[in-house]
PAKOLFI-935362 format. One record per residue (C-alpha): residue number from 1; residue in three letters; y, z, x. Coordinates in steps of 0.1 Angstrom, whole numbers, plus 2048, in hexadecimal, padded with zeros to 3 digits. Example, Ala and Ser with C-alpha at 12.3 -4.5 7.8 and 13.67 -1.06 7.14 Angstrom:
<atom resi="1" resn="ALA" north="7D3" up="84E" east="87B"/>
<atom resi="2" resn="SER" north="7F5" up="847" east="889"/>
This chain:
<atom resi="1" resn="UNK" north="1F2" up="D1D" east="5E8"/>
<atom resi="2" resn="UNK" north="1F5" up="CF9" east="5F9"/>
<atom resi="3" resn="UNK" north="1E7" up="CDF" east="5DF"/>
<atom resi="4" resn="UNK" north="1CB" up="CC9" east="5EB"/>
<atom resi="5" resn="UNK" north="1D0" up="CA5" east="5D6"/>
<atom resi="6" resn="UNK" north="1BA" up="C88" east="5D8"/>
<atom resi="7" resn="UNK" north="1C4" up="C68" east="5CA"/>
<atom resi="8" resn="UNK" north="1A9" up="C4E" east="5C5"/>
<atom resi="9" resn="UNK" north="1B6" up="C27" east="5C5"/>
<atom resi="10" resn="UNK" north="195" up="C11" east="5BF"/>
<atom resi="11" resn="UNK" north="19B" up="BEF" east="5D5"/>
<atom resi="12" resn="UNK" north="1A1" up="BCE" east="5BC"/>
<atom resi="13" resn="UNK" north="18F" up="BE2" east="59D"/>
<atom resi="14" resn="UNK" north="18D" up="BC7" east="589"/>
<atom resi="15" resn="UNK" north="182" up="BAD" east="59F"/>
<atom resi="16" resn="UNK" north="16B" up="BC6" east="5B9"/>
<atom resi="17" resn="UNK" north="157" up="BCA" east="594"/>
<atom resi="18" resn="UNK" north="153" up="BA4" east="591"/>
<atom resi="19" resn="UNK" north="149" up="B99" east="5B6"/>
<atom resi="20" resn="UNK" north="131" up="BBB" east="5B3"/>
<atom resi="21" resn="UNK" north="11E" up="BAE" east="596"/>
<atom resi="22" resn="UNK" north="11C" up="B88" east="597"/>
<atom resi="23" resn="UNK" north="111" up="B83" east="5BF"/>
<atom resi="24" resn="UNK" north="120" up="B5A" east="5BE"/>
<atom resi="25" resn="UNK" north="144" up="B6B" east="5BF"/>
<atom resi="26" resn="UNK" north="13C" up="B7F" east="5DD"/>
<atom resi="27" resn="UNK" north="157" up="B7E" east="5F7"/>
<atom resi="28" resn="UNK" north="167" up="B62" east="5DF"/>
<atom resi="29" resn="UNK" north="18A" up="B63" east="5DB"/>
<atom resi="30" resn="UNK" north="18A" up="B6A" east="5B5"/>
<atom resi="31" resn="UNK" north="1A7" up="B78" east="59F"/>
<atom resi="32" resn="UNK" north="19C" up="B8C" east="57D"/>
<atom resi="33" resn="UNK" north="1B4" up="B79" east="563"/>
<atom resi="34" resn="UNK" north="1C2" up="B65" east="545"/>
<atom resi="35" resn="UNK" north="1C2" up="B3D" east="543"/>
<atom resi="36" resn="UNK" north="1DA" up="B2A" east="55B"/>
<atom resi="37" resn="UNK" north="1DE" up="B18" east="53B"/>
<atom resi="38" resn="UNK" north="1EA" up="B34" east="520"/>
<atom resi="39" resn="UNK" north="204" up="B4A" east="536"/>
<atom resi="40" resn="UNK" north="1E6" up="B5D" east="547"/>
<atom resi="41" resn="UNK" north="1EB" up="B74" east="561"/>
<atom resi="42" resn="UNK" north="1DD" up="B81" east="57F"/>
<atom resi="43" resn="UNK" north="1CC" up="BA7" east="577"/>
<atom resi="44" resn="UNK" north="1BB" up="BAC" east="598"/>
<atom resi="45" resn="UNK" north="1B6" up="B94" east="5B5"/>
<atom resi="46" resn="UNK" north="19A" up="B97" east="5CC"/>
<atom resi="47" resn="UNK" north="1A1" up="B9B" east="5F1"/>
<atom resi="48" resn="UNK" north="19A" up="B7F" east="5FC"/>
<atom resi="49" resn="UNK" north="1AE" up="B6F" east="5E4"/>
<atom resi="50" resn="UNK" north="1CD" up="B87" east="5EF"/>
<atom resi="51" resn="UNK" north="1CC" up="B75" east="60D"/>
<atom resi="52" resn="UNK" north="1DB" up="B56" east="5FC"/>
<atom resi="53" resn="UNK" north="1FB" up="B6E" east="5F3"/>
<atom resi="54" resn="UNK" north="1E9" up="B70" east="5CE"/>
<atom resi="55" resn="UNK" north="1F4" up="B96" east="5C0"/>
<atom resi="56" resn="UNK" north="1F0" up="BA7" east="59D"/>
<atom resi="57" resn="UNK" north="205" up="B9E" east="582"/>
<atom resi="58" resn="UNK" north="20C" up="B7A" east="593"/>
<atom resi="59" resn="UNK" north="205" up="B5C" east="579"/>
<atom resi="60" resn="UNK" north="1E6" up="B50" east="57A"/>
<atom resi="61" resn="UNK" north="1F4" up="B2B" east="580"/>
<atom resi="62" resn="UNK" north="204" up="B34" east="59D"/>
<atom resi="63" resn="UNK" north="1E8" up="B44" east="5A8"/>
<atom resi="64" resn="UNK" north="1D9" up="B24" east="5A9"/>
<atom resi="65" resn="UNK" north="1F0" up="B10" east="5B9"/>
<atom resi="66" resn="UNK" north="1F2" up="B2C" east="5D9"/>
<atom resi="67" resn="UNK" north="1CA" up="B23" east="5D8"/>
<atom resi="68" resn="UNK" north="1BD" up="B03" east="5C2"/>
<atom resi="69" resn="UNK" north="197" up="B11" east="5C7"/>
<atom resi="70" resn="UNK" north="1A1" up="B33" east="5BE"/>
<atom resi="71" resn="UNK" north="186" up="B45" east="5A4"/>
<atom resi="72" resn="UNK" north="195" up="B52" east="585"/>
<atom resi="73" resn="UNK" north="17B" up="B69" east="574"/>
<atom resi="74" resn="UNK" north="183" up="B79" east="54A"/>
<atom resi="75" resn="UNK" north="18B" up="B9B" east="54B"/>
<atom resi="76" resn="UNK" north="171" up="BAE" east="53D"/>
<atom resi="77" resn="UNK" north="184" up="BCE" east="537"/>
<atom resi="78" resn="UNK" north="165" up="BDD" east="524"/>
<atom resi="79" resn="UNK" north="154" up="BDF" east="541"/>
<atom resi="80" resn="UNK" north="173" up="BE8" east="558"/>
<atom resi="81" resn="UNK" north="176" up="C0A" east="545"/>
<atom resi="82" resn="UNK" north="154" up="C12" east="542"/>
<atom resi="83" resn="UNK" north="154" up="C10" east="56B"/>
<atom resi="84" resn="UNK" north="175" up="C25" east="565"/>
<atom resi="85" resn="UNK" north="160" up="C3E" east="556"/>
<atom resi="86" resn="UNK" north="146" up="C3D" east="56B"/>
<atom resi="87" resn="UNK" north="161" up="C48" east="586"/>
<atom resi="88" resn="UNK" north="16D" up="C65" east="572"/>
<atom resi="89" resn="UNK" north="14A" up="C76" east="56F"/>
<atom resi="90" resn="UNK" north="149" up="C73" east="596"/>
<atom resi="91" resn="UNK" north="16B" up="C88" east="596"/>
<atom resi="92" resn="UNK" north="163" up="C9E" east="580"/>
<atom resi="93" resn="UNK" north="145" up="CAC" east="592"/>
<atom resi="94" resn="UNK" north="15C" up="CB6" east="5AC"/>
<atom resi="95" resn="UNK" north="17C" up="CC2" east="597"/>
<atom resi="96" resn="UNK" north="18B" up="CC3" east="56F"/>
<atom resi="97" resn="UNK" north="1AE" up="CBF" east="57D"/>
<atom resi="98" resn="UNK" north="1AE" up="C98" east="579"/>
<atom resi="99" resn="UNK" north="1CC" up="C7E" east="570"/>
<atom resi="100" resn="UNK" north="1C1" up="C5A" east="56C"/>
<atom resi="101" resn="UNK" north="1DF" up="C45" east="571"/>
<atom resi="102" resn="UNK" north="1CC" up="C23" east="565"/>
<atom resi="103" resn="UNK" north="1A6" up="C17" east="562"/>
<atom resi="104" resn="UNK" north="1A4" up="C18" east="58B"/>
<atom resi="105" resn="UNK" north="1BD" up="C30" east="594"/>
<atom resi="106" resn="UNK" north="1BB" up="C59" east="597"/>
<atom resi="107" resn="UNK" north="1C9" up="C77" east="5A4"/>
<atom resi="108" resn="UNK" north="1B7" up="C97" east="5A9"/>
<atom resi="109" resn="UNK" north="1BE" up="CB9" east="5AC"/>
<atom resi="110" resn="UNK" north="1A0" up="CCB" east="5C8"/>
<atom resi="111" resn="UNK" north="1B6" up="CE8" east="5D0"/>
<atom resi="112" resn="UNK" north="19A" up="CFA" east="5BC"/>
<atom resi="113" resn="UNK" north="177" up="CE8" east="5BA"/>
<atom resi="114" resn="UNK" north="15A" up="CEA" east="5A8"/>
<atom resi="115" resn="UNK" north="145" up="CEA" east="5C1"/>
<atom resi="116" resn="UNK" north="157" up="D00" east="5D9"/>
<atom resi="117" resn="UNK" north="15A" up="CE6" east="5F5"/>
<atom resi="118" resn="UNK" north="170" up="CF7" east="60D"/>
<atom resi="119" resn="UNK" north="186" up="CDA" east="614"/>
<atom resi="120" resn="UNK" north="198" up="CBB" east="5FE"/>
<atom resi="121" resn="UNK" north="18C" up="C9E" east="621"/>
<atom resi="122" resn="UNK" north="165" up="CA7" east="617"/>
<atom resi="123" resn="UNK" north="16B" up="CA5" east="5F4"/>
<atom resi="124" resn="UNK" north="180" up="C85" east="5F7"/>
<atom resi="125" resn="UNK" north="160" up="C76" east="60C"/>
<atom resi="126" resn="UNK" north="145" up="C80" east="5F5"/>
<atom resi="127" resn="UNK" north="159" up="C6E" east="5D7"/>
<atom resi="128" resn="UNK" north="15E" up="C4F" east="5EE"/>
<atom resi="129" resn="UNK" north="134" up="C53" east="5F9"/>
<atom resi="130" resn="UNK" north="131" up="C54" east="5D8"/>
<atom resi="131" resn="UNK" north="142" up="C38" east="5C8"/>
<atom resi="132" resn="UNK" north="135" up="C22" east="5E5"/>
<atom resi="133" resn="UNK" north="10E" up="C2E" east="5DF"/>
<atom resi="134" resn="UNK" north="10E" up="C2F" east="5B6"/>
<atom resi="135" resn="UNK" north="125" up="C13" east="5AC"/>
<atom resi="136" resn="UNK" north="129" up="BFC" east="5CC"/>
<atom resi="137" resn="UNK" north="14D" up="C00" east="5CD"/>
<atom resi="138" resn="UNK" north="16A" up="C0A" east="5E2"/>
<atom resi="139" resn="UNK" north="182" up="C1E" east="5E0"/>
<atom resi="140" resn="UNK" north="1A4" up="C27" east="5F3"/>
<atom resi="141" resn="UNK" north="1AA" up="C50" east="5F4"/>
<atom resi="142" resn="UNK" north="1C1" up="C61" east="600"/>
<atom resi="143" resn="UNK" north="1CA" up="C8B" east="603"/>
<atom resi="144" resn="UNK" north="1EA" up="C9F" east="604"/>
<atom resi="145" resn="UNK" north="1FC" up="CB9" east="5FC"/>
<atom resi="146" resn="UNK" north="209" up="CA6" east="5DF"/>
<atom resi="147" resn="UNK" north="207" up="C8B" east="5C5"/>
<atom resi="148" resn="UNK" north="227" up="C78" east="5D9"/>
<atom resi="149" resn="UNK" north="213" up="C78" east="5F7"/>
<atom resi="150" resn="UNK" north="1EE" up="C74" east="5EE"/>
<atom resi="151" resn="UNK" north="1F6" up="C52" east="5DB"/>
<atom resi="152" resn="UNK" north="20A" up="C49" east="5FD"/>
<atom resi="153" resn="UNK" north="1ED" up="C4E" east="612"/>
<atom resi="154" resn="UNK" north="1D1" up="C3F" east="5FC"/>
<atom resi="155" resn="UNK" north="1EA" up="C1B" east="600"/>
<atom resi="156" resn="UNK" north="1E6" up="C20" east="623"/>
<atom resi="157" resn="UNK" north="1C8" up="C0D" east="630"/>
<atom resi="158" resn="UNK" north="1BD" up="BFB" east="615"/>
<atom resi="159" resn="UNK" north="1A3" up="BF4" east="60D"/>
<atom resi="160" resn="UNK" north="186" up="C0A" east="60C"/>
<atom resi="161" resn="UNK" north="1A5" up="C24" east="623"/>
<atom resi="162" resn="UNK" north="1A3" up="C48" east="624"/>
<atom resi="163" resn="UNK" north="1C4" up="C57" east="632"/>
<atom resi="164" resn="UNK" north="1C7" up="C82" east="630"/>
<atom resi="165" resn="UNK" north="1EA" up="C8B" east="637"/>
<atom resi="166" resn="UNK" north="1EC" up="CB3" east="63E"/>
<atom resi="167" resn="UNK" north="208" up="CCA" east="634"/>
<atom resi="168" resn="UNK" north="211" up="CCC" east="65D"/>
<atom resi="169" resn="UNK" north="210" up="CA5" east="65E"/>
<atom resi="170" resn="UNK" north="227" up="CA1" east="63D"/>
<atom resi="171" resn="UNK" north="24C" up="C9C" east="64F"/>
<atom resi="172" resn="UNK" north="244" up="C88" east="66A"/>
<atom resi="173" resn="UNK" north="231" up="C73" east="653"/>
<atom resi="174" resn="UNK" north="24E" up="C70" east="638"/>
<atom resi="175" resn="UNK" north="265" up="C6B" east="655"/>
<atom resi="176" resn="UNK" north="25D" up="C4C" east="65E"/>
<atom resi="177" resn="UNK" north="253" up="C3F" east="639"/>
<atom resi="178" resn="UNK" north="262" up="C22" east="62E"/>
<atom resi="179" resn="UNK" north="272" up="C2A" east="60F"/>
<atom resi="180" resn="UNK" north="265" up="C12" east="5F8"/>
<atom resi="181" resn="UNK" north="246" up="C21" east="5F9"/>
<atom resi="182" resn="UNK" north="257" up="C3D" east="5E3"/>
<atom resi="183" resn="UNK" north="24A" up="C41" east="5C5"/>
<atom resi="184" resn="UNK" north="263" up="C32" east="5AA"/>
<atom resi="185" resn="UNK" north="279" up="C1F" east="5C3"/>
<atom resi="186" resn="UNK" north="277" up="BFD" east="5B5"/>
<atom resi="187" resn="UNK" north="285" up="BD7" east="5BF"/>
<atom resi="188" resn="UNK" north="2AA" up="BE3" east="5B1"/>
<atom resi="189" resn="UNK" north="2AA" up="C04" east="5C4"/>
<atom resi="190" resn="UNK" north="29D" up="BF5" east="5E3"/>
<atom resi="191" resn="UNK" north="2B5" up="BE1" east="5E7"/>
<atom resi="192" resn="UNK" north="2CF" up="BF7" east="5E2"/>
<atom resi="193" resn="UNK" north="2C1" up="C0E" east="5FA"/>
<atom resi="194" resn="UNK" north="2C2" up="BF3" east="614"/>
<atom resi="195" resn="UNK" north="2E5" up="BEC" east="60F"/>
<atom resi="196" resn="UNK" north="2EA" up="C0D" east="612"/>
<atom resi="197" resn="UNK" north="2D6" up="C0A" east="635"/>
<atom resi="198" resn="UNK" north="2BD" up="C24" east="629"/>
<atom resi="199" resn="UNK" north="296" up="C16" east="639"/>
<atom resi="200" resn="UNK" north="288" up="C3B" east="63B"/>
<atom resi="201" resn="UNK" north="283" up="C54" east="62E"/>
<atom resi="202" resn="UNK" north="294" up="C60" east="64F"/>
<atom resi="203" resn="UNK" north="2B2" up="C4E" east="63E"/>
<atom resi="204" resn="UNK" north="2AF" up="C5D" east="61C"/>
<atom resi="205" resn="UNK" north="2AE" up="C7D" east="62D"/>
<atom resi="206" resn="UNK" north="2D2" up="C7A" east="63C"/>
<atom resi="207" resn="UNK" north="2E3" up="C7D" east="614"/>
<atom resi="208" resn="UNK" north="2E5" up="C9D" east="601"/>
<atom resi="209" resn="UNK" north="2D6" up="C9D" east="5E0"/>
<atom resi="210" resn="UNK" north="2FB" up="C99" east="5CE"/>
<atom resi="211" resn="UNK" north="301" up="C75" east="5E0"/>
<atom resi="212" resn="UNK" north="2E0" up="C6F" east="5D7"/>
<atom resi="213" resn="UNK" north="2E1" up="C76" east="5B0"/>
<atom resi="214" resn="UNK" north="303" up="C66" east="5B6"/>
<atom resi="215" resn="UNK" north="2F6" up="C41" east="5C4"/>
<atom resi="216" resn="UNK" north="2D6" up="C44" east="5AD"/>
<atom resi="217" resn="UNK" north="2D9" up="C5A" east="58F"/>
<atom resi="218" resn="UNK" north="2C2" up="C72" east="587"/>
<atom resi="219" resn="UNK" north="2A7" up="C66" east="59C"/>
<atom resi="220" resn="UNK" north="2BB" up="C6D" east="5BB"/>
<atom resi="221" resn="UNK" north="2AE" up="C90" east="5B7"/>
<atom resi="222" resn="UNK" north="28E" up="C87" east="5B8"/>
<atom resi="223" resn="UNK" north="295" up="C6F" east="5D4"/>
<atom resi="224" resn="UNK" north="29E" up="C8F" east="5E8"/>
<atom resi="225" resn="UNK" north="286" up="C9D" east="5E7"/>
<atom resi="226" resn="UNK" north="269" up="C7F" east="5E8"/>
<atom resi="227" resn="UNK" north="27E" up="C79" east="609"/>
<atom resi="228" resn="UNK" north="273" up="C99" east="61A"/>
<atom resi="229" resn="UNK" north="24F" up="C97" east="60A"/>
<atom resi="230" resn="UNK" north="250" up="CB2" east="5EF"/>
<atom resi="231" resn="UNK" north="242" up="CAA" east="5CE"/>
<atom resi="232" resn="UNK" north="23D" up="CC5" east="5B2"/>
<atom resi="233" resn="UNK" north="22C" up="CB4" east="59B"/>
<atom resi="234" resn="UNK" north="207" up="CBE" east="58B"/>
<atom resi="235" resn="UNK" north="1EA" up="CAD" east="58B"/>
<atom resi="236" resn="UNK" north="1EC" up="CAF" east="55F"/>
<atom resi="237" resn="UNK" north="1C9" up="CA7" east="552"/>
<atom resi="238" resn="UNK" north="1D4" up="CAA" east="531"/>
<atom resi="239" resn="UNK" north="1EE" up="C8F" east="51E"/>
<atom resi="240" resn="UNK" north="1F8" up="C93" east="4FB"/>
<atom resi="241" resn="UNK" north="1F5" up="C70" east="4E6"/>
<atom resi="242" resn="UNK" north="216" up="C67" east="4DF"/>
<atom resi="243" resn="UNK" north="20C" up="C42" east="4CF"/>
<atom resi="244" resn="UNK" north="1F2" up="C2A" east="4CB"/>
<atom resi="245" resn="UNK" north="1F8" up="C03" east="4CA"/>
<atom resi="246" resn="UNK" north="1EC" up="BE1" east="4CD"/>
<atom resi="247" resn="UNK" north="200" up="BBF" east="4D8"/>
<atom resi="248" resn="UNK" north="1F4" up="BA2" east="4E4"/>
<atom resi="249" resn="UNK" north="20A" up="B81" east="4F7"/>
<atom resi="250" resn="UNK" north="204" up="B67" east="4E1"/>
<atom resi="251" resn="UNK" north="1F5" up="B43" east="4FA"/>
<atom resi="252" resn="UNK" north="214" up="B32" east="4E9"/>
<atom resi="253" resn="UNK" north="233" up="B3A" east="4DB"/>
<atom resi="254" resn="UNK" north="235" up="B39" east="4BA"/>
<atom resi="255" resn="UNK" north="250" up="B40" east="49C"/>
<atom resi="256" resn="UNK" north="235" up="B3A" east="483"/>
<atom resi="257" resn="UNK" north="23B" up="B5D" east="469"/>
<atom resi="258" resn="UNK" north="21A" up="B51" east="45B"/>
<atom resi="259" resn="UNK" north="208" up="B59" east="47C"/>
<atom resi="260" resn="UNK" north="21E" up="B75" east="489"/>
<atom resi="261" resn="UNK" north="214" up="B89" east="46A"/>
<atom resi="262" resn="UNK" north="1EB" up="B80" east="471"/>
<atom resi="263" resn="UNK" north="1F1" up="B8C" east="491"/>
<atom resi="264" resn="UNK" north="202" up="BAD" east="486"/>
<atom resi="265" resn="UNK" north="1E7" up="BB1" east="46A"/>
<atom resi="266" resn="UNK" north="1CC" up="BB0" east="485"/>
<atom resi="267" resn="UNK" north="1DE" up="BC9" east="49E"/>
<atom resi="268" resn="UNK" north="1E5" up="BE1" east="485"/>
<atom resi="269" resn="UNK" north="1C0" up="BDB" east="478"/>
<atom resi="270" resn="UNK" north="1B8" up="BE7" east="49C"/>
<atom resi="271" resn="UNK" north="1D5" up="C04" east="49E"/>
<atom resi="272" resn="UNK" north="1CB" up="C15" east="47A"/>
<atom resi="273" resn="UNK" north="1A7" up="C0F" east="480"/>
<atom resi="274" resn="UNK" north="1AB" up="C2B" east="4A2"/>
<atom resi="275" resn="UNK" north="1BC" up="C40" east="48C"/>
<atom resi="276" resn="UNK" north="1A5" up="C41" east="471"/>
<atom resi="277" resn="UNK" north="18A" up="C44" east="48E"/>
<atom resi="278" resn="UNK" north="199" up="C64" east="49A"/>
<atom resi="279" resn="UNK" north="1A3" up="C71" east="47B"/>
<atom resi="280" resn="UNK" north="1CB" up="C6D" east="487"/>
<atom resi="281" resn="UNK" north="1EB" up="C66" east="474"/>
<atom resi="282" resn="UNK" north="20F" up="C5C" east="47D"/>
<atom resi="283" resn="UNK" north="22F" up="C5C" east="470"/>
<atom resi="284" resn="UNK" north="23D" up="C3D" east="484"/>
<atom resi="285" resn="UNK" north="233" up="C19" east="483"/>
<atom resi="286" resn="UNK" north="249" up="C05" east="49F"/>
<atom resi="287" resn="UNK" north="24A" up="BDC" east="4A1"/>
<atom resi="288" resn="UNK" north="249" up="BCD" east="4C1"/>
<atom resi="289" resn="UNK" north="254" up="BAA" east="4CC"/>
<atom resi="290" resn="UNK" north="259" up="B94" east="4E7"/>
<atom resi="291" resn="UNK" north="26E" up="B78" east="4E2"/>
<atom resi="292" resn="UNK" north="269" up="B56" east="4F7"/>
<atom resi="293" resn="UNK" north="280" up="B5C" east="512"/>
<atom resi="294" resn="UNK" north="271" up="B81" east="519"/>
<atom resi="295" resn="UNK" north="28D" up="B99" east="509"/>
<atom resi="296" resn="UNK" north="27A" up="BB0" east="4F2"/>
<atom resi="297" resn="UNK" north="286" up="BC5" east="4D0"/>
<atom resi="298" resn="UNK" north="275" up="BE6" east="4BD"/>
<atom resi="299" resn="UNK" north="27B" up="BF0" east="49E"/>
<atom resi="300" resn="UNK" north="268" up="C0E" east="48C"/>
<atom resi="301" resn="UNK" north="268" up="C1C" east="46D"/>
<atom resi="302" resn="UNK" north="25D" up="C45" east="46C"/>
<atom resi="303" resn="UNK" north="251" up="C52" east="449"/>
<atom resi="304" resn="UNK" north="25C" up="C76" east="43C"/>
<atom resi="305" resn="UNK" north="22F" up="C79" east="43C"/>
<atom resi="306" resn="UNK" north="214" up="C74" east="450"/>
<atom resi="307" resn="UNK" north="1FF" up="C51" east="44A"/>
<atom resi="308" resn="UNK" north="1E1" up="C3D" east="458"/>
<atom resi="309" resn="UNK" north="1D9" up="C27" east="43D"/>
<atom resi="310" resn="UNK" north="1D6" up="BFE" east="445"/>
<atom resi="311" resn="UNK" north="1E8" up="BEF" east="428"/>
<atom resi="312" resn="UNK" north="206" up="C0B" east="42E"/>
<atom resi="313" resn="UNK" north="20B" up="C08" east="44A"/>
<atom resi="314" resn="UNK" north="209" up="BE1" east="44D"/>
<atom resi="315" resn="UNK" north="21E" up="BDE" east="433"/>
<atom resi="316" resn="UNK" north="23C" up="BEF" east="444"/>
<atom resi="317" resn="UNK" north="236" up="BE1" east="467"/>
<atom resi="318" resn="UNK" north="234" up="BBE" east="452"/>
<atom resi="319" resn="UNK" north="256" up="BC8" east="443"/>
<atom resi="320" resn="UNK" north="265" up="BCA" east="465"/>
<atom resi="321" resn="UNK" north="25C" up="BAF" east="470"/>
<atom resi="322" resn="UNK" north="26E" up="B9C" east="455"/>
<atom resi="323" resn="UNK" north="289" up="BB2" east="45A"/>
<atom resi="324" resn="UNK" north="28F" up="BAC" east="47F"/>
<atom resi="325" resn="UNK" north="284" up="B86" east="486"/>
<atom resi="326" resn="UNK" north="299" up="B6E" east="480"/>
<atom resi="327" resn="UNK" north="288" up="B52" east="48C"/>
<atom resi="328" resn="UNK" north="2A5" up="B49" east="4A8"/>
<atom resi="329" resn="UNK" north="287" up="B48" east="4C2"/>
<atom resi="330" resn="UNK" north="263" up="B43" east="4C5"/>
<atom resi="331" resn="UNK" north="24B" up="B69" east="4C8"/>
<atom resi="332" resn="UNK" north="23D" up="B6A" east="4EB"/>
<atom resi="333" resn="UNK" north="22A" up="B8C" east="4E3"/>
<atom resi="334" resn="UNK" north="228" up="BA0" east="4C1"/>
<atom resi="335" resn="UNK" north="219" up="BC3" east="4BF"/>
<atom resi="336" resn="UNK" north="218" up="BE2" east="4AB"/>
<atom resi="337" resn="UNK" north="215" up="C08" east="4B4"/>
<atom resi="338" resn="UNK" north="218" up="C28" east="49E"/>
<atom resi="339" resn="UNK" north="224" up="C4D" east="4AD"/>
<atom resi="340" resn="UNK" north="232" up="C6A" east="4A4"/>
<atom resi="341" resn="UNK" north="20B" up="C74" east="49D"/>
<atom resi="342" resn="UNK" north="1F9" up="C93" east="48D"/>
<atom resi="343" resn="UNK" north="1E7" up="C99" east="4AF"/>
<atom resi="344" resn="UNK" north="1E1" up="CAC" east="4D0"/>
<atom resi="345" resn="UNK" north="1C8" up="C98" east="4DE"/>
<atom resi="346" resn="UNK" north="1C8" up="C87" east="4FD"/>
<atom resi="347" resn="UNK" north="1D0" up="C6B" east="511"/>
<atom resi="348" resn="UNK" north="1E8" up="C48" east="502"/>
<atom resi="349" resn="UNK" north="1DA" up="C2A" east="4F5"/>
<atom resi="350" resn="UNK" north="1E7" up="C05" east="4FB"/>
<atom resi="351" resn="UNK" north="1CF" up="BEA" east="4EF"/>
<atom resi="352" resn="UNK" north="1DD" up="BCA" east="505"/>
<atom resi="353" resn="UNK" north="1CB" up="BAD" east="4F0"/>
């Protein structure tokens, strides 16, 4: 049976959420993010603003300087993932075969609906009536055979797109792809691939899979077959919790051990207080940190028991941390996560502070 995925990108989450519900940012060029003054960065950028060349991830400072009278808004990310679920119960009316890949981003699997909607294009335009109508939103969709393809097409005409690409229409469309718009082909493979003269996937097309797997390792398989559109992967609702964790970047540098291990008391406050929440245990308690000029160390410790108790478990990830620092250079970003856990239950937590 040929699959019928949907993948749902909402247009500038973040900041579609804020111009939505305060009517002075409107059609503002506004970036959802951190002080210009403590390292902040840019989490979503309206578009308007993204016509100043101001993207995700860019430092809010520089955001300002592309645009002086530029908005930046706090994230709220309370709010963010309450929209998030909001989103979720609109999917699931139409299918249980859902895989968030973050707050605003989601593949589904219609080959089988709920609702026995005979094709994946009416179901893809009854979730984007849908999100417009209840939460006055947009959203980007797009529909394939696959996963690969799907989150292709949904990039296409953003935003607010909608792009269905058929399983007659899948190799002249890959054909003429550019290959960067692969999934996992990053800055260092590009550029490779361009030495290489490879644009296409036209290009890609022209090496068997051994020269492939030979120029890129063991993605080059994939690669082969991403070039001539086919993608096996499953829409998996269900993840198993491998860890939970806390960190937080710090607005200064700092080498004070004093404040490092307040910081690390209050993250693993946070970390042992989920676990005790949802009656959970772990074996492992990992250190993270980020020194001043951005190289990074972990260390973990993994008990011969399971544990979730706060003064335990501080205690050893307080241990490693006088253990590993030296003091050499300044802590950029300190954080804490436990695995190896006593549980089946879904989904991975993160806390970014």
């Amino acid at each position: 049976m040929i699959k019928k995925i949907i993948h749902v990108d909402m247009d500038a989450f973040y900041a579609s959420i804020e111009q939505r519900d305060n009517v002075k940012l409107k059609s503002k060029p506004i970036i959802v993010g951190g002080s210009p003054d403590a390292r902040g960065v840019v989490c979503a950028a309206s578009y308007e603003a993204r016509k100043y060349g101001i993207r995700s991830a860019m430092p809010t400072k520089l955001a300002i300087q592309k645009y002086p009278d530029l908005i930046v808004v706090k994230p709220n990310f309370r709010k963010y993932e309450e929209v998030s679920e909001q989103l979720i119960s609109i999917y699931k009316m139409f299918t249980d075969k859902i895989e968030p890949l973050s707050l605003d981003e989601c593949f589904l699997d219609v080959t089988k609906n709920r609702l026995g909607i005979a094709t994946a294009v009416e179901i893809g335009k009854s979730i984007k009536s849908m999100i417009k109508m209840e939460l006055h939103l947009t959203a980007s969709i797009g529909i394939a055979p696959n996963k690969l393809l799907a989150k292709i097409a949904s990039d296409y005409k953003k935003p607010d797109g909608f792009l269905v690409i058929k399983p007659h229409q899948v190799d002249s469309f890959i054909k003429n792809l550019e290959v960067d718009k692969l999934w996992g082909v990053g800055k260092v493979t590009f550029e490779k691939m361009i030495k290489m003269n490879i644009k296409t996937c036209l290009d890609l097309q022209k090496f068997s899979m051994i020269e492939l797997i030979d120029q890129f390792g063991s993605y080059g398989e994939t690669l082969y077959y991403f070039a001539r559109g086919i993608d096996e992967r499953e829409v998996i609702s269900e993840r198993i919790e491998k860890s939970i964790g806390a960190e937080r970047t710090f607005t200064a540098d700092t080498d004070d051990l004093e404040v490092l291990n307040e910081a690390l008391k209050s993250y693993t406050k946070i970390v042992v207080d989920r676990l005790v929440s949802e009656n959970i245990k772990a074996k492992t308690i990992t250190l993270k940190l980020k020194y001043e000029d951005f190289s990074h160390i972990t260390r973990s410790k993994t008990m011969g028991y399971y544990i979730n108790d706060f003064e335990e478990i501080y205690n050893i990830a307080s241990n490693l941390l006088k253990e590993n620092y030296d003091g050499m250079l300044k802590i950029r970003l300190i954080g804490i996560s436990v695995s190896n856990l006593n549980t089946q239950n879904k989904g991975q937590l993160n806390l970014n502070l």
